[in-house]
N, C-alpha and C positions, 0 to 999 in steps of 0.2 A: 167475691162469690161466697155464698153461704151454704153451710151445709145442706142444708135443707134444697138447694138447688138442685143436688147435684138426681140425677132421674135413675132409680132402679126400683126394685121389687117389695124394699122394706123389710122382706123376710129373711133374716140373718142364716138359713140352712142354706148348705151349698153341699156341693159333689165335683170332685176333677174327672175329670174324663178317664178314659181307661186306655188310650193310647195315640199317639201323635198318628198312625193311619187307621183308626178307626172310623171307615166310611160311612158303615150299618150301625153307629150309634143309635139305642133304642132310647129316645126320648121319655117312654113311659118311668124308663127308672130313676127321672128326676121327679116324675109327676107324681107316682106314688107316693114317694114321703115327702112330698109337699116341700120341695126345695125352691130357696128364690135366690139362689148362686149356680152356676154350672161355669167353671172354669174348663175350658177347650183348648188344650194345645195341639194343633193341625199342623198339616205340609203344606197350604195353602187357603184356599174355598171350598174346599168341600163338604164343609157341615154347609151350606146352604139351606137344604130346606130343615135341616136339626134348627136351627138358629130361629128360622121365623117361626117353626111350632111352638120354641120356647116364648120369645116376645109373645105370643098369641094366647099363651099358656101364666105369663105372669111372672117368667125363669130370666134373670137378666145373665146375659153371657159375658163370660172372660176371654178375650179370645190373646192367644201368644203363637206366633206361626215362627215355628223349629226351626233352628239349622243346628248342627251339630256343630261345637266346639268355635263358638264363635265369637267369644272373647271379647274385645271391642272396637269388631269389624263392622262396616257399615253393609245397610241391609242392603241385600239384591232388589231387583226391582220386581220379581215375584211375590216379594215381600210388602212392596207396596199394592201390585196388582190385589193380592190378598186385601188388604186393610181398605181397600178404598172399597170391595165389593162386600165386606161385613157392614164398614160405617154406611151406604147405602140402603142396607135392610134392618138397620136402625141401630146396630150395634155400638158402644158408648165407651167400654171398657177396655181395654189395650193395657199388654204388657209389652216389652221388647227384650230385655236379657234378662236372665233368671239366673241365681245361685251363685253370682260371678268373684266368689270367695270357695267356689271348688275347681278343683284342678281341671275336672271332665269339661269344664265350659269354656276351656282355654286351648287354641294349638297346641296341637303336639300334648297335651297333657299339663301343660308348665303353668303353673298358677307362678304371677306374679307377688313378689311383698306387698304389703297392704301401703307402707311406709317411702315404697316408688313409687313416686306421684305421675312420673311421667310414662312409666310403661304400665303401670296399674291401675289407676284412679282416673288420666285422662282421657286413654283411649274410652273407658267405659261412659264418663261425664260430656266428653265433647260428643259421640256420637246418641249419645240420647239424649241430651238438650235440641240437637238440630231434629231429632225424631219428635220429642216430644210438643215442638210450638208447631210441626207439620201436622201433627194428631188434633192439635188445638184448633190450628186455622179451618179442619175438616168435621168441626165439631168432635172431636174424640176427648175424652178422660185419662190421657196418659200415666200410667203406673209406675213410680219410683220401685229401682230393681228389687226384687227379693231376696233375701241372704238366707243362706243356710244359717240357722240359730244355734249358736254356740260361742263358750267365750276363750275359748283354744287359742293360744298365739300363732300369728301366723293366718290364721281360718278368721278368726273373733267378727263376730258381724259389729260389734261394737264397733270397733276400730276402723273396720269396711265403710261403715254408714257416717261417722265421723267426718272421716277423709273425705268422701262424697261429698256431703254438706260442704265441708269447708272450702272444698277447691271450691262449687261453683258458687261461694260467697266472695272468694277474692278474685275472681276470674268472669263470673258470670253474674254479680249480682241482681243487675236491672231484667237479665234476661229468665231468670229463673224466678223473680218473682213477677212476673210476668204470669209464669207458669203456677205458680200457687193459686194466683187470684182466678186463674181462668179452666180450671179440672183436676187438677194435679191430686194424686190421692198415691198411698203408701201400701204395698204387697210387701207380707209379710206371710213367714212358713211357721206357724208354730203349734211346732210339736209339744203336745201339753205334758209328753213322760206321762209320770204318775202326780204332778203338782196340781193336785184339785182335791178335795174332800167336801163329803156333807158332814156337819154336825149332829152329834145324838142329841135327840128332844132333851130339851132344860137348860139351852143355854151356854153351854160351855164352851165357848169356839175353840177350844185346845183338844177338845174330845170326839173323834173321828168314827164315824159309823162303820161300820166294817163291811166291804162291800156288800156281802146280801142282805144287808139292812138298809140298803142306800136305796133313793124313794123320787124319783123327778118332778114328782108333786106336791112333794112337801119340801118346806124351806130350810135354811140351813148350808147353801152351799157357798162353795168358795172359787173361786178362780180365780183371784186377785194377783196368783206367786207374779213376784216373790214378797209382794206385802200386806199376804195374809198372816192369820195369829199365829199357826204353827210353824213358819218362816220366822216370823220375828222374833219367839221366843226362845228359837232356837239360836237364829243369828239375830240379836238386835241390832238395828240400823242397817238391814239388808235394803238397797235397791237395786235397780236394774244397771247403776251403773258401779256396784261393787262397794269396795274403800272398807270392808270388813274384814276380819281376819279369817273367815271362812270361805269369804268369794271378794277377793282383792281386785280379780279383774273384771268383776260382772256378773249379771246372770239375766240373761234372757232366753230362759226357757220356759213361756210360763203364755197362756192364752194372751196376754196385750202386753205383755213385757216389752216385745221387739217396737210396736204401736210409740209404746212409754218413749221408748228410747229416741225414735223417730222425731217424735213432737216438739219432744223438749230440745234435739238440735237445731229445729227448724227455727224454736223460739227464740233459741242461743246466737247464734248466726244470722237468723233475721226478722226475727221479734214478728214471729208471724206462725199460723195453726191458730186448731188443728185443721188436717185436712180429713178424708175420709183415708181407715182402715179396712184391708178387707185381707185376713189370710187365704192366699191361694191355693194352697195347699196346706194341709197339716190335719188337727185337732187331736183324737185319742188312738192313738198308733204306739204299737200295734196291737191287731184283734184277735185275743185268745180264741184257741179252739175249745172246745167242749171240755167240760173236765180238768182244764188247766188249772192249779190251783192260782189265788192272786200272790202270792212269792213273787212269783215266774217275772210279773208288770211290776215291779215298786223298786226301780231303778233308785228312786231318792227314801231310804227306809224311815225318813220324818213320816211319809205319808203312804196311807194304806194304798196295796196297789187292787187290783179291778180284777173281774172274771168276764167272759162274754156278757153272760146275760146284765151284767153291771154297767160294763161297759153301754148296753143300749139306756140304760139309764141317766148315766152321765153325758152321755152323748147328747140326749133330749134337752137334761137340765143345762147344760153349757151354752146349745141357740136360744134359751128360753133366762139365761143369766145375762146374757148381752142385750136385751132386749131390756129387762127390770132393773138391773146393776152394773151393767157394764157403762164405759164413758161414752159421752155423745158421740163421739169420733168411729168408734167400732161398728161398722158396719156388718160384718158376720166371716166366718169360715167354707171353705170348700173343703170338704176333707178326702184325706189322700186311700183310695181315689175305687171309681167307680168296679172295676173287676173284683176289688178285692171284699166290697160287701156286698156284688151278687153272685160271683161266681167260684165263693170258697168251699176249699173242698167239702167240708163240712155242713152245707149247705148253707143258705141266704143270711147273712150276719143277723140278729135278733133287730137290733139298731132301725132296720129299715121299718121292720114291723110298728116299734114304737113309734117310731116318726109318723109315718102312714095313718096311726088309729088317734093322732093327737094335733088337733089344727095349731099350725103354728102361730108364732108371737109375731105382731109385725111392730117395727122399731119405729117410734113417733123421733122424729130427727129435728132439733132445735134449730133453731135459724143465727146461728152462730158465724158471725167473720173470717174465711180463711186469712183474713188481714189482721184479726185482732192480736194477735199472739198471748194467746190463753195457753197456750203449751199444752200439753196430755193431762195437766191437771192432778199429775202425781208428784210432779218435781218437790223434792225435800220433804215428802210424807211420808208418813212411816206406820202403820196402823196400830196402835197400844194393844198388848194382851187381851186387855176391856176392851171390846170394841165399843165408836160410839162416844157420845159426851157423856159425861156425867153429869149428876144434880146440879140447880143452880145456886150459889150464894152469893145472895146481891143482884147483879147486873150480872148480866151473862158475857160471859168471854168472845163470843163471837156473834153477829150479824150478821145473816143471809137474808136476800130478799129473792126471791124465785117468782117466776110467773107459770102459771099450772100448764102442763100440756094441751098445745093447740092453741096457744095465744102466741100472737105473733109478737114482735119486739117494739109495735106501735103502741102496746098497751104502756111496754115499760117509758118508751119514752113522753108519750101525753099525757099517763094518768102518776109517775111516779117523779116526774124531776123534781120539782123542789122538796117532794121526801129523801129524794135521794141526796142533793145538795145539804139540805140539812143535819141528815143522820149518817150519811156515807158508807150503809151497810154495802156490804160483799154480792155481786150479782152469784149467784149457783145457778150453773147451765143443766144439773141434773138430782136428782132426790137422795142418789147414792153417793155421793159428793160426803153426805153427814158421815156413813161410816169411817172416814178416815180421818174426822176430828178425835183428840186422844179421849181418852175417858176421864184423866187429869183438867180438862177443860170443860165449859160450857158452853151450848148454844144456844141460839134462837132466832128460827127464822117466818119472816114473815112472806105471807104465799097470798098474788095475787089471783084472783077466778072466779069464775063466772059461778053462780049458783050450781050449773051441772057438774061443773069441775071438781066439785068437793069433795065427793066420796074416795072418788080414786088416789086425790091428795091424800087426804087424811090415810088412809091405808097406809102411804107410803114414809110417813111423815109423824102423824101424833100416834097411831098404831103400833109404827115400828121403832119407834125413838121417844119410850115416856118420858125420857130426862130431857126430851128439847122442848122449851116453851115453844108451840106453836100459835102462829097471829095471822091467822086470815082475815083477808080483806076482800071483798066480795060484792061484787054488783055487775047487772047485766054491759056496761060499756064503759069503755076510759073515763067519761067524764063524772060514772057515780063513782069509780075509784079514785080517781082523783080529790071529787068533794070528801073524801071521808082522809086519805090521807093529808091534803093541804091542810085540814081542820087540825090533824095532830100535830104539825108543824107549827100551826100557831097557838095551839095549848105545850109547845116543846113534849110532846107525849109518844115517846120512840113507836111503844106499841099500844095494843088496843086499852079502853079504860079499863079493865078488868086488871091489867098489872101497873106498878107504883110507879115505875120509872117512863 
């Protein structure tokens, strides 16, 4: 299955519901800010006609139907009666257990050890692999569970999602990739803290705007934690899976952290991803009242914390960063959750406002292999201070070959094999891929596209990256790309005549 199969809205803005018997949900208050998420946790069917307004509307639904404290019991059959009359009115997305590294999700209150495989990790694996090839066979999208995001012993969603992975690799394997190739996609909570900053104009990624300077229109943001610049310079060699001396056991608190972590086990274990991300809940929580100074948010003091009115800022820039920079795989957030930015005391969160007066970004989705095991695409990167390559001497350190948005992967294969064969550059699934080459090295990548395709390349590419040799190849169909690259094959001429090598 390919990413690009998988059917939703494209629009990374989402909203969680405002509570599991919320009958009278008002639909409007997805439609206003223009959300293309709505995460639904019901007691049954009762969003019925909420659900078709949204499909009708463009809003693809999450839907998870509650039971309290249910650990990893198998669902009642109300639970099915539910799911079979969502997937009916076209519904695609399914969750089944949520948070199952908190105590509240378990009988009696008793959170199992992550490290008891058999009263922790199988009750929760055996009964959602039989759930999830039923979601399959019914056409459904089955959601790998959510973890509370933290790396606490004991709680660590690290460690959670590990165990997951590994039992159904020694236990399940044929059956669970089964399940990759056929909808399988990763729910994820994550609460971004304060890990996000825009940059002040001129360049500095180390130098942090201070919230009322912060601008959703202008560039300079960051979302990457934990392997942005002001992360790494603080802790070098931070990733999501630790091994520093400031975060030994992890850190996935951070917009695609939990994502990272997911992907690269799946790759680890079974040489397969990504699939699709979507946080179910999360993004910038919580929402200052009026007057709060930013102190109050900046839980992590590397980075500035936010005021409300800020917060609608980065709020905007965060759906509108997954769409420009974020990895193919991210598909968008629902953020936690609908009462709380319209019915606060203070009146209607600013957030909605912005949202509402600014047409969203819709996410062009690559046609990428859930089979191929490309992993999340961050394993062993580390983003250098400099972000970005540096100048080239000589030959350039690295080779990408991309194909421009909206070309399918017939291009790469008819018009690029024996350039490929020959020269063996690196396929790049995304443009944002370049910032996490170091600044110590070079690149240079060559971008297939059609004549239309250019402008928006270049933007992203010879614009934003002067130190990368950029090599466009350009013609209206594979075969005049083709004639222009076979040619340099038989001249041995990496890139275009204009450079030596």
């Amino acid at each position: 299955m390919l990413l690009s199969d998988y059917q939703w809205s494209h629009n990374p803005r989402g909203l969680h519901n405002r509570d599991v018997y919320d009958h009278y949900m008002d639909v409007g208050r997805y439609l206003v800010p223009q959300m293309g998420w709505a995460k639904l946790v019901c007691a049954g069917a009762e969003y019925h006609n909420q659900v078709i307004e949204m499909l009708d509307n463009d809003v693809t639904p999450i839907i998870r139907i509650w039971r309290g404290f249910i650990g990893g019991t198998r669902p009642d059959e109300g639970m099915y009666e539910a799911w079979r009359h969502y997937l009916d009115l076209g519904v695609k997305w399914f969750e089944l257990f949520n948070e199952p590294n908190q105590n509240i999700e378990w009988p009696d209150s008793h959170l199992p050890d992550p490290d008891d495989i058999e009263n922790a990790i199988a009750p929760i694996m055996e009964t959602w692999i039989d759930w999830a090839e039923w979601l399959i066979g019914m056409g459904g999208y089955p959601g790998f569970p959510a973890l509370a995001e933290t790396a606490e012993p004991g709680v660590s969603s690290i460690k959670w999602a590990e165990n997951f992975i590994r039992y159904l690799a020694e236990r399940h394997y044929d059956r669970f990739t089964y399940v990759i190739n056929n909808g399988l996609w990763f729910a994820t909570h994550p609460y971004l803290l304060n890990h996000f900053y825009q940059e002040m104009p001129g360049g500095n990624p180390l130098h942090a705007r201070p919230p009322d300077q912060q601008r959703a229109d202008e560039d300079g943001w960051h979302f990457e934690y934990p392997y942005d610049p002001i992360c790494q310079a603080n802790d070098p060699g931070r990733t999501v899976w630790g091994g520093t001396e400031l975060a030994p056991t992890g850190d996935p608190n951070g917009l695609i952290a939990m994502g990272i972590v997911l992907q690269d086990l799946l790759k680890r274990y079974f040489n397969a991803g990504p699939v699709p991300v979507v946080g179910t809940e999360g993004g910038i929580w919580p929402i200052p009242a009026p007057g709060e100074p930013p102190e109050m948010y900046a839980p992590d003091n590397r980075y500035p914390g936010y005021t409300r009115e800020s917060h609608a800022e980065a709020t905007l820039a965060m759906f509108e960063w997954i769409v420009t920079q974020g990895p193919p795989w991210m598909f968008g957030v629902a953020c936690w959750k609908e009462d709380l930015y319209y019915e606060d005391p203070h009146g209607e969160v600013p957030a909605i406002r912005r949202l509402a007066e600014t047409p969203p970004l819709y996410k062009n989705v690559l046609p990428i292999d859930t089979a191929s095991g490309q992993g999340s695409g961050y394993e062993g990167i580390v983003t250098a201070v400099e972000t970005g390559p540096g100048p080239i001497h000589g030959m350039p350190d690295f080779h990408f070959l991309l194909l421009a948005p909206g070309l399918s992967t017939d291009w790469l294969f008819e018009a690029a094999a024996r350039y490929w064969q020959a020269f063996r550059p690196a396929i790049m699934p995304h443009p944002g891929f370049i910032r996490y080459i170091p600044y110590s090295r070079s690149l240079a990548v060559t971008v297939i596209a059609r004549p239309n395709d250019l402008p928006a390349v270049e933007s992203m590419i010879r614009d934003a990256w002067p130190n990368v040799l950029y090599d466009p190849v350009v013609g209206e169909s594979p075969e005049a790309i083709a004639a222009i690259l076979d040619a340099r094959v038989t001249q041995q001429r990496r890139f275009g005549a204009a450079w030596p090598y």
